[in-house]
C-alpha positions in Angstrom: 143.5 256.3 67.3 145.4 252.9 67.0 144.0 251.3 70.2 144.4 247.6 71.1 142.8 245.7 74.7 145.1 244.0 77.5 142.1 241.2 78.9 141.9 238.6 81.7 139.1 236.5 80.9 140.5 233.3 83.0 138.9 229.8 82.3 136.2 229.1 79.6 136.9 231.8 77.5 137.8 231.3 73.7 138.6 235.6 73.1 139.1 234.3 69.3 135.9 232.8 68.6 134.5 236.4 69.5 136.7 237.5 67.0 137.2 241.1 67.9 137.9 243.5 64.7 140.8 245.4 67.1 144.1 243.6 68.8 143.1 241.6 71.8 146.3 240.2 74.2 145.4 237.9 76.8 146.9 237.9 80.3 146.7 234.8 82.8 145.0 235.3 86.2 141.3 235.0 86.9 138.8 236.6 89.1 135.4 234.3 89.7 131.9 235.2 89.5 131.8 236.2 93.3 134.5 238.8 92.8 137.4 236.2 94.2 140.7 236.1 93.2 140.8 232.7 91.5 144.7 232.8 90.2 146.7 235.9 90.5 148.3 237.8 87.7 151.8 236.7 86.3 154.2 239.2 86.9 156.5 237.9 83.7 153.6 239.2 81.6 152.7 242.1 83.5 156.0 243.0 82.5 156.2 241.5 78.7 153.0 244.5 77.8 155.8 246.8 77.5 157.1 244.7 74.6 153.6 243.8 73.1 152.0 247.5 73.7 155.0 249.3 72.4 155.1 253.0 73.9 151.8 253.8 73.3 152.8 257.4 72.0 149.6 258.3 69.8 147.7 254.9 70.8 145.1 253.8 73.6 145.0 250.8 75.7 141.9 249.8 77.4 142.1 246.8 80.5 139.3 244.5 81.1 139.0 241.6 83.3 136.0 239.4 83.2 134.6 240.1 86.2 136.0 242.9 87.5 132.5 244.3 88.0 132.8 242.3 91.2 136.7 242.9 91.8 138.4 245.7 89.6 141.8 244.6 91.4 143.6 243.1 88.5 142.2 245.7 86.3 143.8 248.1 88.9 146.9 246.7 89.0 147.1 246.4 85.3 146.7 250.0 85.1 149.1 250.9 88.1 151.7 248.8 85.9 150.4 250.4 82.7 150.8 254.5 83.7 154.5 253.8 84.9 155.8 253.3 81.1 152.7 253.9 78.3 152.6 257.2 76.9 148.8 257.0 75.8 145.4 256.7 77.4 144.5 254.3 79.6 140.5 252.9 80.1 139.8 250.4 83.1 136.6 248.2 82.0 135.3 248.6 85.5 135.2 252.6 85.8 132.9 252.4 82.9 129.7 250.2 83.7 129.1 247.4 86.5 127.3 245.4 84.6 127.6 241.6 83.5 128.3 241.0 79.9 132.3 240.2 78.9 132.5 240.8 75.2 130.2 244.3 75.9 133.0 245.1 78.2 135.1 244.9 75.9 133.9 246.5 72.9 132.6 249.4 75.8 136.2 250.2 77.3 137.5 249.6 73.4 135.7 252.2 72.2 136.4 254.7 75.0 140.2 254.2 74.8 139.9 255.2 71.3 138.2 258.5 71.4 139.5 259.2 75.1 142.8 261.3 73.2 140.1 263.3 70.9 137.9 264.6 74.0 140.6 265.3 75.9 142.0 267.8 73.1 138.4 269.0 72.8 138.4 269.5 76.6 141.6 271.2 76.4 140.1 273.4 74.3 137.4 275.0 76.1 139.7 275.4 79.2 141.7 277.5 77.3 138.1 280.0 75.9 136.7 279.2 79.4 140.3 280.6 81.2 140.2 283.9 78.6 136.3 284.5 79.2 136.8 284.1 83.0 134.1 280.9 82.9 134.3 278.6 85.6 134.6 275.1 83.8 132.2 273.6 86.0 129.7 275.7 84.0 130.2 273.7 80.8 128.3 270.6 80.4 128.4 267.7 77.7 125.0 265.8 76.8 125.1 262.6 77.0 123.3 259.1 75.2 121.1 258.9 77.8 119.7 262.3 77.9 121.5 263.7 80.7 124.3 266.0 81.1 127.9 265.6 82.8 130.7 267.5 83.6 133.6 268.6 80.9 136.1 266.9 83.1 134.5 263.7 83.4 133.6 264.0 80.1 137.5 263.0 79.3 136.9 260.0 81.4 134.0 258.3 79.8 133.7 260.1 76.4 132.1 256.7 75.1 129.2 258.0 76.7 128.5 261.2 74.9 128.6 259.9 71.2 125.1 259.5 70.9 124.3 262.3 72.1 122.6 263.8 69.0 119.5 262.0 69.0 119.3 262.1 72.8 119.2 265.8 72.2 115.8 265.4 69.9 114.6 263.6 72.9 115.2 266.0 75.4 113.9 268.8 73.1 110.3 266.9 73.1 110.4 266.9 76.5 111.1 270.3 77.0 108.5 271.9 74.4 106.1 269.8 73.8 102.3 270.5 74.8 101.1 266.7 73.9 99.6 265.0 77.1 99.5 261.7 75.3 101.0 258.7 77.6 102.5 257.3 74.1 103.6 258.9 71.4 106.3 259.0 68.8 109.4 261.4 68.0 111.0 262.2 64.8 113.6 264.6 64.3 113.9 264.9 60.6 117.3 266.8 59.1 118.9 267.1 56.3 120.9 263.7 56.1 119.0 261.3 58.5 115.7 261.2 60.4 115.6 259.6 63.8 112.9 257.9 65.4 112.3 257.4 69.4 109.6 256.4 71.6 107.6 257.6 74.6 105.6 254.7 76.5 103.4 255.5 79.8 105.3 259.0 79.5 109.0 257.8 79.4 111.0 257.5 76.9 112.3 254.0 76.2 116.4 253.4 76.9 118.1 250.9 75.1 117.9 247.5 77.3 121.3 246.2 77.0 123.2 249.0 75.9 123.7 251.0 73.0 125.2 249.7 69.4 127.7 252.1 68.3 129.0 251.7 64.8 127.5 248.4 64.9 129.5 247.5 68.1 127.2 246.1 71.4 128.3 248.3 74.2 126.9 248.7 77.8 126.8 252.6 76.9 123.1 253.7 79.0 121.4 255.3 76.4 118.0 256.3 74.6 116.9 254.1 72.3 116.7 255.5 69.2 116.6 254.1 64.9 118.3 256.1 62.8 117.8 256.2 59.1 119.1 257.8 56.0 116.8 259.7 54.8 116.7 263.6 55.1 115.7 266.7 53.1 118.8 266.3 51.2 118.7 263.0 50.5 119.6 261.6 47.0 116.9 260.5 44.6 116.6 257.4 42.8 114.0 257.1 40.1 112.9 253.7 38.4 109.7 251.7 36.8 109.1 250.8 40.2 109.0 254.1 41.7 110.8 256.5 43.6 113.2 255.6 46.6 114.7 258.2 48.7 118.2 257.9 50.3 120.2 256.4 51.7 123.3 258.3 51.2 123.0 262.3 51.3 122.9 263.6 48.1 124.6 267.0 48.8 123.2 270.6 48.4 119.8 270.9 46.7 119.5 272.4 43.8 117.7 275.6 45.2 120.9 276.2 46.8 123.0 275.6 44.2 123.7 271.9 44.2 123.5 269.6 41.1 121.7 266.4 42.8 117.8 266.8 42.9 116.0 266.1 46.5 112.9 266.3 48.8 113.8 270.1 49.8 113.6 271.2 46.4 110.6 269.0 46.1 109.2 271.1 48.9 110.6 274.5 47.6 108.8 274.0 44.2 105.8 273.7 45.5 106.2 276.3 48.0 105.6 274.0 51.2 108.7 276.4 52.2 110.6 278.7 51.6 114.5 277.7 51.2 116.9 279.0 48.4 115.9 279.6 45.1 112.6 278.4 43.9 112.8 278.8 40.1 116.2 276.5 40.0 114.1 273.8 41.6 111.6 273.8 39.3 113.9 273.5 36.2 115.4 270.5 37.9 112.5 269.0 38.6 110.9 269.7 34.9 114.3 268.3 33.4 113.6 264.7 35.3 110.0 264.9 35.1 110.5 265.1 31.0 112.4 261.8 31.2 109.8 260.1 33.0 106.7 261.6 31.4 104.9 263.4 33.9 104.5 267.3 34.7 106.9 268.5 37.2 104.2 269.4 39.9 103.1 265.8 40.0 107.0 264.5 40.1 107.4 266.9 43.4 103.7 265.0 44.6 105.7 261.4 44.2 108.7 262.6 45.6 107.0 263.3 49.3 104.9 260.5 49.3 107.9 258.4 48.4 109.6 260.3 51.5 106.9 259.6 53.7 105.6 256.3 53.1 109.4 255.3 53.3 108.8 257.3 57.1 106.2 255.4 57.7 107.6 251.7 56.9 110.4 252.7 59.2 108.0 253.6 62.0 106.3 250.1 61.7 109.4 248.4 61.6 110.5 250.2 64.8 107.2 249.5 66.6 107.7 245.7 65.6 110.5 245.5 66.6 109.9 246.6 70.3 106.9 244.3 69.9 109.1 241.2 69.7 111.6 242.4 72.5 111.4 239.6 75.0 109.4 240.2 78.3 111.4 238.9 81.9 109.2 240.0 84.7 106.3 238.2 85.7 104.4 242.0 85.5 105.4 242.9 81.9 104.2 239.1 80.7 100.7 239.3 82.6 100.1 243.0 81.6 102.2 243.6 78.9 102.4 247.0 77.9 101.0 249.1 75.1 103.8 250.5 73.0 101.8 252.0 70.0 101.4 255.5 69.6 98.5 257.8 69.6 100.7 260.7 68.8 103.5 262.0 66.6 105.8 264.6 67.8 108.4 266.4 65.3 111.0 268.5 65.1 113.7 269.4 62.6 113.6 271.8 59.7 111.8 269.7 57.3 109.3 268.7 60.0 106.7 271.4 59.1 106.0 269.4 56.0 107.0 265.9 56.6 104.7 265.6 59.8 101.7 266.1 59.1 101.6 263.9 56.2 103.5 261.2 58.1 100.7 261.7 60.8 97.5 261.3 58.0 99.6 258.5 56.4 99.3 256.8 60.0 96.1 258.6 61.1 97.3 259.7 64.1 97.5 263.8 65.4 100.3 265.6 66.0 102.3 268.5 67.1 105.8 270.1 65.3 107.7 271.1 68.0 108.0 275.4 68.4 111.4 276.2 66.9 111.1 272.9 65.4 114.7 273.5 63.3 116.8 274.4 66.5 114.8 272.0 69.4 117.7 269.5 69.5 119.7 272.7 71.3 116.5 273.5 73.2 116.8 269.8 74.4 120.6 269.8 75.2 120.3 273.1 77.2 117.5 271.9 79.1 118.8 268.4 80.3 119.7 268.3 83.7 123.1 265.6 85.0 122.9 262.0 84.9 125.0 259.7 87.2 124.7 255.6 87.8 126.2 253.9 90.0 126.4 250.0 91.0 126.7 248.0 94.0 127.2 244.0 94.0 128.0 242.6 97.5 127.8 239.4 98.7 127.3 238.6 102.5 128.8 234.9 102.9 132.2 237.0 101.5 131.0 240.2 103.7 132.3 242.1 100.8 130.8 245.3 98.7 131.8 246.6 95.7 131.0 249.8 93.7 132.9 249.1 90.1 132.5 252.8 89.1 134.4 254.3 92.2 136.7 251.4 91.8 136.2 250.3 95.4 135.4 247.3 97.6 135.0 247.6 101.4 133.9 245.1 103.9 130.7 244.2 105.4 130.7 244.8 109.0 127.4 242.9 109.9 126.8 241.0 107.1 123.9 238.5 108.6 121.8 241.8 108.3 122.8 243.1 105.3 119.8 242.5 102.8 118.6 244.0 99.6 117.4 246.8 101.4 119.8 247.6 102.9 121.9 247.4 100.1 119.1 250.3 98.2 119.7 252.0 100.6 123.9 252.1 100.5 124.0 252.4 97.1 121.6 255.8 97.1 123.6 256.8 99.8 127.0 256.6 97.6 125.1 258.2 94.5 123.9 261.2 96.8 127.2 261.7 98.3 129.0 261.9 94.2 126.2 263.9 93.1 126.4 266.2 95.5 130.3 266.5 95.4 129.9 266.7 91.3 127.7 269.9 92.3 124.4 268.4 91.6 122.0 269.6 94.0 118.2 267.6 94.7 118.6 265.4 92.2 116.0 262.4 91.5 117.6 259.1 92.4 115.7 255.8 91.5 116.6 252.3 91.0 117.5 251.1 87.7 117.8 247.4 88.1 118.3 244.8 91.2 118.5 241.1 91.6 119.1 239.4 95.0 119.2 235.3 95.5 120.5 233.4 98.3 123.5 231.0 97.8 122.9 227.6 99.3 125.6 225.1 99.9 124.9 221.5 102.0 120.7 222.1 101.7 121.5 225.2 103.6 121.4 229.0 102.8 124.9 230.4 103.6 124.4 233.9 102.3 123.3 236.5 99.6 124.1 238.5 96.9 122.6 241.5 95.8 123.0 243.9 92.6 121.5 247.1 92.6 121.7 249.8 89.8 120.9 253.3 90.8 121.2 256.4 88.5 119.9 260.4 89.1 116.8 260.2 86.9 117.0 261.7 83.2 115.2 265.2 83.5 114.4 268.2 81.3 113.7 271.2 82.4 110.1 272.4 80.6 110.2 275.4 78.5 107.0 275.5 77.6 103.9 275.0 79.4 
């Protein structure tokens, strides 16, 4: 929906050299990098958003301040203003991640505003099939790009955070069925229209670093990484002197089930590697292209898997080199850096039967397809357990606290004592407490992330700040073994 961003990025900011593809309108007021209030918010503008915003019937308005990961009170106040006139949905930068990183801020709460109205319809929905079946809503949960699960109503909050939640799904399914020991290995899900690739290293799967891209926007969305590419049992074909090239646009039904565009499942069908529609209208297709380029048509369907797989496999090195070049920050990582490479593939999908094993000779590595290989994504979602984060910045020379995602800040009551551990320990405290009152019971909690430095001022140290992420561990439960 037509959604456009209300910012306060105070001094030093040039919002049109980021050059936003979406309507940004700039406030006055700043917050500073310690979570002060540097200049307050003018109340002539506060009031001129009614003329720049319009109504908002239809439309979406997300708020973000610079650094309101440290103070969400102009964002608050913003949104107070906001919900007294504006007919659409609201998103508050600092209910959505507490992490650093303005323009990712940005394109984060831009992108929830915009689909909050559509998940809010689809949770609409299932409370009315959930109120006819006599289904306690708290029963339903929504996957999520990280692997983990949340609740339908929250889901209406942050549905930013469930759009990747397809290949998460493949992930989870691995997880959940698979009987490989391997500390690496590799997962593809290959369907119809795209195959996706992810990675296991020392037994976890790797999560994006910074955030996920989304429709080629950066966002601070948590989720698996993941490298998706357009090639899929139905993927066109395109045939040449230089060879074959698969993808990357779908090319629609196969011809075994009635389409008109040949592809690799009728490849497949042809030479009975499976069994899908019918088998003879396969092979006339592939005999009509195979005349044109002077072959027999068993030998065309030969080219056209090797052209998938090899295509596979150029992807897979490309993803491995990619990680390979990811920059390295802690002092561990550079002295022992980690092996990324596999010594495994794992698939699922329904072409994965006959795409995997020949991706694994082509990289001469074993492998497993996944039991119920077509349907394991579902196996995955209805096996992840709930995710939650949550982040705490607090600075002691301020004695202040703040946790962005509850939208509160609260005072320090001894804050000569208060020291990274102690900060741990308040932040797993909070994440408990919201766990448990979501109705997640025994959950896992680890730390995500933490930094603490002391500020000095006149050769003396005058305080500390400390940043720790904290998030209920991605799980699955295992189905098999």
């Amino acid at each position: 929906m037509p959604t456009q961003v209300v910012a306060v990025p105070g001094p030093g900011v040039n919002l049109d050299s980021l050059r936003f593809p979406f309507p940004v309108h700039k406030l006055s007021g700043y917050i500073d990098h310690r979570g002060r209030e540097a200049a307050p918010l003018d109340p002539v503008e506060l009031n001129g958003l009614r003329d720049v915003l319009g109504s908002g019937e239809g439309e979406a308005a997300a708020v973000v301040g610079k650094f309101s990961q440290r103070n969400p009170s102009h964002e608050q106040v913003i949104g107070a203003e906001l919900e007294k006139w504006y007919r659409g949905t609201i998103s508050l930068g600092h209910r959505l991640s507490g992490r650093a990183n303005f323009p990712r801020r940005i394109t984060t709460a831009y992108l929830n505003a915009s689909v909050a109205q559509q998940q809010l319809g689809f949770v609409k929905m299932w409370k009315d099939v959930l109120g006819k079946l006599n289904i306690p809503l708290e029963d339903v949960l929504i996957l999520k790009a990280d692997g983990g699960t949340m609740a339908l109503q929250e889901s209406a909050l942050k549905p930013i955070e469930t759009i990747l939640s397809g290949p998460a799904a493949s992930t989870m399914g691995v997880q959940a069925l698979t009987s490989r020991e391997d500390a690496n290995y590799l997962i593809v899900d290959i369907g119809g229209t795209t195959t996706d690739l992810a990675v296991v290293v020392e037994g976890e799967v790797l999560y994006e670093r910074d955030g996920a891209v989304i429709s080629g926007y950066r966002t601070l969305v948590p989720a698996v990484l993941t490298r998706s590419l357009g090639l899929g049992g139905d993927s066109e074909l395109h045939f040449s002197p230089d060879g074959i090239r698969v993808g990357p646009r779908r090319a629609g039904k196969p011809v075994c089930l009635g389409g008109e565009g040949l592809t690799p499942t009728d490849a497949v069908t042809a030479l009975e590697l499976a069994q899908v529609g019918s088998r003879s209208q396969a092979v006339q297709a592939l005999e009509a292209q195979a005349r044109q380029l002077g072959v027999d048509w068993p030998e065309l369907a030969e080219r056209i898997i090797q052209a998938f797989t090899a295509q596979l496999a150029r992807a897979v090195e490309d993803l491995y080199r990619e990680l390979e070049s990811i920059p390295l920050y802690t002092v561990r990582e550079v002295l022992n850096p980690p092996d990324l490479r596999p010594t495994a593939v794992v698939g699922l999908g329904a072409p994965a039967p006959v795409f995997i094993p020949k991706l694994a000779q082509f990289l001469n590595l074993p492998y497993e397809v996944l039991p119920f290989s077509a349907g394991a994504n579902a196996i995955g979602a209805a096996a992840a357990q709930a995710t939650l984060g949550l982040t705490l910045h607090a600075d002691t020379e301020l004695a202040r606290i703040t946790l962005p995602e509850l939208g509160r800040q609260e005072e320090i009551r001894r804050p000569l004592f208060f020291d990274l551990a102690k900060a741990r320990s308040r932040v797993e405290e909070e994440l408990k407490e919201l766990a448990q009152a979501q109705g997640y019971q025994d959950a896992e909690i680890y730390v995500v992330e933490e930094e603490s430095f002391n500020m000095v001022r006149g050769f003396r140290t005058v305080g500390q700040r400390h940043m720790v992420r904290a998030q209920l561990r991605p799980q699955v439960r295992r189905v098999r073994g």
